[in-house]
VOVEXKOL-374133 format. One record per residue (C-alpha): y negated, z, x negated. Coordinates in steps of 0.001 Angstrom, whole numbers. Example, Ala and Ser with C-alpha at 12.3 -4.5 7.8 and 13.67 -1.06 7.14 Angstrom:
# residues 2
        Y        Z        X
     4500     7800   -12300
     1060     7140   -13670
//
This chain:
# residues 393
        Y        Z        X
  -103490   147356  -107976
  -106216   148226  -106185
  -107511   147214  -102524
  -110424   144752  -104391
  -107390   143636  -106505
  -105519   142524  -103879
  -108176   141080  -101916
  -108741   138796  -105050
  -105390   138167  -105549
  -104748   137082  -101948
  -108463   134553  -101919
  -106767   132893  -105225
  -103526   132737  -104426
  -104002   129769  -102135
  -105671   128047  -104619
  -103437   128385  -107168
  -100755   127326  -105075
  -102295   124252  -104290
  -102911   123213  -107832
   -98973   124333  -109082
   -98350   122001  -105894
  -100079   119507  -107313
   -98759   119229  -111172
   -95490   119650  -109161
   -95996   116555  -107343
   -97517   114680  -110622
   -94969   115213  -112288
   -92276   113670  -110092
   -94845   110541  -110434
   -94513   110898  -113915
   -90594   111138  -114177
   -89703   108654  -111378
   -91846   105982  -113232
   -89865   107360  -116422
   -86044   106644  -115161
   -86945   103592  -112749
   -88679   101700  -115710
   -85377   103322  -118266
   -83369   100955  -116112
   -82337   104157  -112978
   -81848   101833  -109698
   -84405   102973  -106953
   -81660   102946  -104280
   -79402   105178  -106039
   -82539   107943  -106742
   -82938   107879  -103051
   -79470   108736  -102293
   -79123   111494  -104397
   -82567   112689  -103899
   -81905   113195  -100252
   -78897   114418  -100990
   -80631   117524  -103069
   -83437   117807  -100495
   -80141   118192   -97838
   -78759   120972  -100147
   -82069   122851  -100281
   -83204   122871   -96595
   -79908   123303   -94763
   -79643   127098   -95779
   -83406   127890   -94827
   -82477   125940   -91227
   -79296   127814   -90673
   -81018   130652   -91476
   -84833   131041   -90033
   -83420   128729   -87120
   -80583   130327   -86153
   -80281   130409   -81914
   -83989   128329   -82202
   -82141   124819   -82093
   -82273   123543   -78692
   -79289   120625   -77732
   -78935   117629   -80322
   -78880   114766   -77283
   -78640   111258   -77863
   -82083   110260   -77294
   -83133   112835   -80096
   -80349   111633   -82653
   -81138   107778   -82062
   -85030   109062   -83070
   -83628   111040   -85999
   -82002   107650   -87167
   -85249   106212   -86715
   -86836   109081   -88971
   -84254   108697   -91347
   -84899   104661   -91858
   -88588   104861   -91998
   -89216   107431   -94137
   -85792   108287   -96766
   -85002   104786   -96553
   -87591   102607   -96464
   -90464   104455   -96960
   -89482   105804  -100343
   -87505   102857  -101655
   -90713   100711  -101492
   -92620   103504  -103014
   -90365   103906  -106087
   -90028    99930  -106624
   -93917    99886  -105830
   -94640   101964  -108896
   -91925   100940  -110904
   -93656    97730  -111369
   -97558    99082  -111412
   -97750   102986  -112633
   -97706   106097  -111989
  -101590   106402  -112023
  -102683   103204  -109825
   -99672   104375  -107293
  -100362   107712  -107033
  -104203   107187  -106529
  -103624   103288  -103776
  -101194   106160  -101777
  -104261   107688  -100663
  -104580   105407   -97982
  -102205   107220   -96134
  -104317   109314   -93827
  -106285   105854   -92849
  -103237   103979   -92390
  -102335   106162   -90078
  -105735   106807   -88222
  -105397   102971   -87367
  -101834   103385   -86459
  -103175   105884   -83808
  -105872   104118   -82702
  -104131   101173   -81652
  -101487   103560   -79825
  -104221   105036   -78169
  -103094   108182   -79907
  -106453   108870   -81160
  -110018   109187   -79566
  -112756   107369   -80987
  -116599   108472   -79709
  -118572   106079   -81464
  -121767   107657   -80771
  -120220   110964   -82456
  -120957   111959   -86542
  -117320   113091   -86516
  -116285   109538   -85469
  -118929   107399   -87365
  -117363   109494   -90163
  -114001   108609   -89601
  -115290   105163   -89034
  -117046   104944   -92462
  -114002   106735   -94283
  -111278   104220   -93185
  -113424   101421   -94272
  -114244   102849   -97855
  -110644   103727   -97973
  -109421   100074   -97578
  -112646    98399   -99597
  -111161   100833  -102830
  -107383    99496  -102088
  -108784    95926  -101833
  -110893    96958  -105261
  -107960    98020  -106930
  -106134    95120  -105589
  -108500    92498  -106782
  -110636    93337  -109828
  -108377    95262  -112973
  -111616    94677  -115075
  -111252    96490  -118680
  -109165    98763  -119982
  -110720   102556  -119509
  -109642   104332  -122627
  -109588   108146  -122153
  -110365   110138  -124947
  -106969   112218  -125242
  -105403   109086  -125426
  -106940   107049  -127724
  -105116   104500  -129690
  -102177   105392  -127956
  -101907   102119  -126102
  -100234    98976  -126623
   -97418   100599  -128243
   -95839    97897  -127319
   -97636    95013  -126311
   -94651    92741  -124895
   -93692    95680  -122251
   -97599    96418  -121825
   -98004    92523  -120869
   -94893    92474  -118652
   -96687    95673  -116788
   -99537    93922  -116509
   -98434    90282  -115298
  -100490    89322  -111587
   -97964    88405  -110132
   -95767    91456  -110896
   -98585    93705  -110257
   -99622    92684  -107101
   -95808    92652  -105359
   -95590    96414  -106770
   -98809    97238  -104783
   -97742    95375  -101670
   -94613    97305  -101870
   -96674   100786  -102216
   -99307    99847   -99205
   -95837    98756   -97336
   -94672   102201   -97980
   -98083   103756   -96297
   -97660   101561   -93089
   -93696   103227   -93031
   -94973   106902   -93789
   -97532   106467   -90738
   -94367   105593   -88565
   -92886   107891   -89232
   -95344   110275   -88290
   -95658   108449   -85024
   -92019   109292   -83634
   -91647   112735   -85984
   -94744   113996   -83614
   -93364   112546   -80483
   -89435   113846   -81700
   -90721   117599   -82430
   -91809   117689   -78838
   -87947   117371   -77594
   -86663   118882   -80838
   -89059   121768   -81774
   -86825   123143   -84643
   -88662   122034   -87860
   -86500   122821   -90477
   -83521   121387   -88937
   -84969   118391   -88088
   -85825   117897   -91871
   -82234   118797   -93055
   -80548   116526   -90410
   -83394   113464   -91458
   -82568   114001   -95073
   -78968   114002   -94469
   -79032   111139   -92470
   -81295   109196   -95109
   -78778   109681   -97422
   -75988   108512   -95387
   -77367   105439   -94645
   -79383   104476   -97976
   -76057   105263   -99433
   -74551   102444   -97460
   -77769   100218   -97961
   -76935   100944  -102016
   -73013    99840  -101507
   -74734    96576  -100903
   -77670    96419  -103045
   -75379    97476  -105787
   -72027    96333  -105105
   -71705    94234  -108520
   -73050    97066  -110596
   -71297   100280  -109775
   -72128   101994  -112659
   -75644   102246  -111542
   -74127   105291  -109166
   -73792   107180  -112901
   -75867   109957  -113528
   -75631   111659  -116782
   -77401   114682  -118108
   -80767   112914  -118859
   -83769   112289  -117437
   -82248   110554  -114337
   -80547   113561  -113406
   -83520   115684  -113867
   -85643   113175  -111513
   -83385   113520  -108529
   -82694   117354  -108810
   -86903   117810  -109452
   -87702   115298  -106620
   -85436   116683  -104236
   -86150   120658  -105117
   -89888   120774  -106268
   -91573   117664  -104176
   -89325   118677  -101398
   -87624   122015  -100749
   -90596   123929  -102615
   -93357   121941  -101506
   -92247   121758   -98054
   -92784   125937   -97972
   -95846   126142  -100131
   -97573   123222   -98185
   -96701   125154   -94864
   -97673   129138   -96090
  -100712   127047   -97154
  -101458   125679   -93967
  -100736   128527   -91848
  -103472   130922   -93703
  -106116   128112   -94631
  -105410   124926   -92544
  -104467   121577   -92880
  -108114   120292   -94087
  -107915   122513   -97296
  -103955   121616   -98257
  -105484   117642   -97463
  -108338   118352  -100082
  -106447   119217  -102985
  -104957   115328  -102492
  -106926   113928  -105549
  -106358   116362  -107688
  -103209   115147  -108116
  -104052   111493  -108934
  -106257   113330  -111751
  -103509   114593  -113324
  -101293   111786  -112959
  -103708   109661  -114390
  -103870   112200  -117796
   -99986   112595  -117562
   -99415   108749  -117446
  -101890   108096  -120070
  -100354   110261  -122614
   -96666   110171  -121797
   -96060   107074  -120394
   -98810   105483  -122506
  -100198   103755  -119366
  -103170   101946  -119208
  -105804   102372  -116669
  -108224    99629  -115672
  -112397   100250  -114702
  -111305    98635  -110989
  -108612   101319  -110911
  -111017   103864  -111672
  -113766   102397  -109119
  -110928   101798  -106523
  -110074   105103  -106633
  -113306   107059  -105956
  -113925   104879  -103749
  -110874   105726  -101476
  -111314   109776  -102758
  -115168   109207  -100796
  -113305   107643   -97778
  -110528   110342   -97794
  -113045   113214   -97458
  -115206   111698   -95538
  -112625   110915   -92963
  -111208   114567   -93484
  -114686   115854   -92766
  -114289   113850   -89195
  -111379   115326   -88298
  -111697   118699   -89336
  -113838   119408   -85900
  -111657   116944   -83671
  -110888   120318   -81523
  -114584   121765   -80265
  -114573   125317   -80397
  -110984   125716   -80454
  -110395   124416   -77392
  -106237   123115   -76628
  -105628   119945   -76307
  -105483   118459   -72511
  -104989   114909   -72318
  -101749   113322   -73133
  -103156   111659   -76350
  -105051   114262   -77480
  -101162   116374   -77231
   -99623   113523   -78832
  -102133   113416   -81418
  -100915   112376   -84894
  -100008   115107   -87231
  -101959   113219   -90516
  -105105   112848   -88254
  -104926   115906   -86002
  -107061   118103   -88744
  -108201   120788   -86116
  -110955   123346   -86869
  -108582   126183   -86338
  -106346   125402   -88779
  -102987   125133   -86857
  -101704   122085   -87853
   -98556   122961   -89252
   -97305   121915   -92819
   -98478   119268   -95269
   -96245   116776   -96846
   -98040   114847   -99399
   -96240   111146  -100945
   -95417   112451  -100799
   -95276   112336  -100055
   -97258   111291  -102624
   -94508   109836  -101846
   -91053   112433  -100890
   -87720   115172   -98827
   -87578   112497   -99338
   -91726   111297   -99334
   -94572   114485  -100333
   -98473   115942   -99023
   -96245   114808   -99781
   -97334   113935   -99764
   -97029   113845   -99116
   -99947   113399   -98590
   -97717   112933   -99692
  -101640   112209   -98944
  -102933   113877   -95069
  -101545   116684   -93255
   -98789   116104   -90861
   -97068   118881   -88539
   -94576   121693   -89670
   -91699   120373   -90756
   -92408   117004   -91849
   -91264   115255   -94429
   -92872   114975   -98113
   -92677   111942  -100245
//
């Protein structure tokens, strides 16, 4: 291969990472909804999901980090417990019962809210700075507020089915489980559960930005949260399921492939793509690819899951994809001329909001994670980008 070939190769290959990265996370969307809805209890695909994401990063920490780790005190640990029940534990337990009773596609496109969630998170914390006589603010402004008009869109108006042309005549396969899916009531607690989720996922990007600055070993700090996650929503399961043990049984079927994808692809492998990413192109283009992946949810859901999607869905979420840019654009020139940060808040500055123009941000977790090692860029982002090490939905 020539030079010009490998200049090519090395402007696509970000790209193309960024999109595998994204069917990756879709399809853990896809497969979660599959095995919650086939009767898999949420509680137990946390456990063992964390436990997989454990297995994964513990050899990359012991290795990449060994001599790095400074002291585990007992300040640090008590915020690692904190880590472990905002994000493994509660976090992603409301996100999986969350689209367990809506879908894949309205879940994986109201989880955009993430980066505004947490902008207002850091604004009352007087973690971020808000000039309001500044574009990059007014931006910012005017992104949060499209961001929660779609959620309350999606929230409020379903409107008529939107029936995409791969899939049509594939619905109402069967109407009684369709109507169940459907029902207000059942809706609407499956979408407070998912925005619940958002307001734990900003948390926990609250103390994992304060926690790095004592514990500066990324990887570590992942394996140990993940770890600990599993420990205690293991014991939170005990409870939840203590008259139905055989809800801890995992055979060879699409249960087991949820928790070993989840826990490999949305968090092991995304948690090194997302950061290679970030390192060579910055946070603000790993955070742009975000939508693509409620795209190809939406197609995914439609023709395996035989979802339906509704016009206020479909509003909703261009309206929130407007917001999201628009408060990316804000961000992405936070840091004038690449100046450092000086004052304390600007230090302590959120890792989903602190989109500098130089591009060192760290990694991306999409939600996620999308929501998920244990959330996902993610999501994590999934849905924003948050600091090196963080952890994906």
């Amino acid at each position: 291969m020539g030079v010009m070939g490998k200049k090519v190769l090395a402007d696509v290959k970000p790209y193309l990472m960024m999109v595998l990265l994204q069917v990756g996370y879709a399809g853990m969307y896809i497969v979660s909804v599959a095995s919650l809805k086939q009767g898999m209890s949420h509680f137990v695909l946390v456990t063992y999901r964390n436990i997989a994401a454990t297995a994964v990063m513990t050899p990359f920490a012991i290795l990449f980090e060994r001599g790095l780790r400074p002291k585990m005190t007992v300040p640090i640990f008590i915020k690692i417990c904190g880590l472990a029940l905002l994000e493994p534990v509660i976090d992603q337990n409301l996100y999986y019962l969350g689209n367990k009773l809506t879908s894949a596609s309205f879940s994986s496109a109201l989880v955009n809210i993430l980066p505004a969630v947490t902008f207002i998170m850091a604004i009352i914390l007087r973690m971020e700075k808000l000039r309001l006589r500044s574009t990059h603010s007014q931006a910012k402004v005017a992104g949060t507020i499209c961001t929660v008009t779609g959620a309350v869109l999606m929230i409020m108006y379903h409107g008529p089915v939107v029936q995409f042309p791969w899939a049509k005549g594939a619905h109402h396969a069967d109407p009684s489980a369709a109507a169940a899916a459907q029902s207000s009531s059942t809706w609407l607690t499956g979408t407070i559960m998912i925005i619940g989720s958002c307001v734990a996922w900003a948390g926990f990007f609250v103390l994992q930005s304060n926690t790095l600055n004592s514990y500066p070993a990324p990887l570590t700090l992942t394996s140990v949260i993940c770890a600990m996650g599993a420990v205690i929503n293991a014991a939170v399961t005990l409870v939840a399921e203590r008259r139905d043990m055989g809800a801890w049984v995992v055979g060879f079927d699409t249960r087991l492939f949820t928790v070993v994808y989840s826990g490999v692809v949305c968090s092991g492998v995304a948690f090194y793509v997302q950061g290679l990413v970030t390192k060579t192109r910055g946070p603000v283009f790993v955070t742009a690819f975000q939508p693509l992946c409620m795209l190809m949810t939406a197609v995914m859901g439609s023709i395996l899951l035989k979802e339906e999607t509704t016009l206020g869905s479909v509003i909703g979420a261009a309206i929130i994809v407007l917001g999201l840019y628009s408060l990316i654009w804000g961000k992405s020139n936070d840091i004038i001329d690449g100046k450092p940060p000086n004052s304390v808040a600007e230090k302590l500055a959120l890792p989903l909001t602190s989109l500098g123009a130089n591009g060192n941000g760290g990694a991306n977790c999409g939600n996620g994670g999308r929501h998920v090692c244990g959330g996902q860029v993610a999501h994590d982002v999934e849905t924003a980008a948050p600091v090196k090490g963080a952890i994906c939905h």
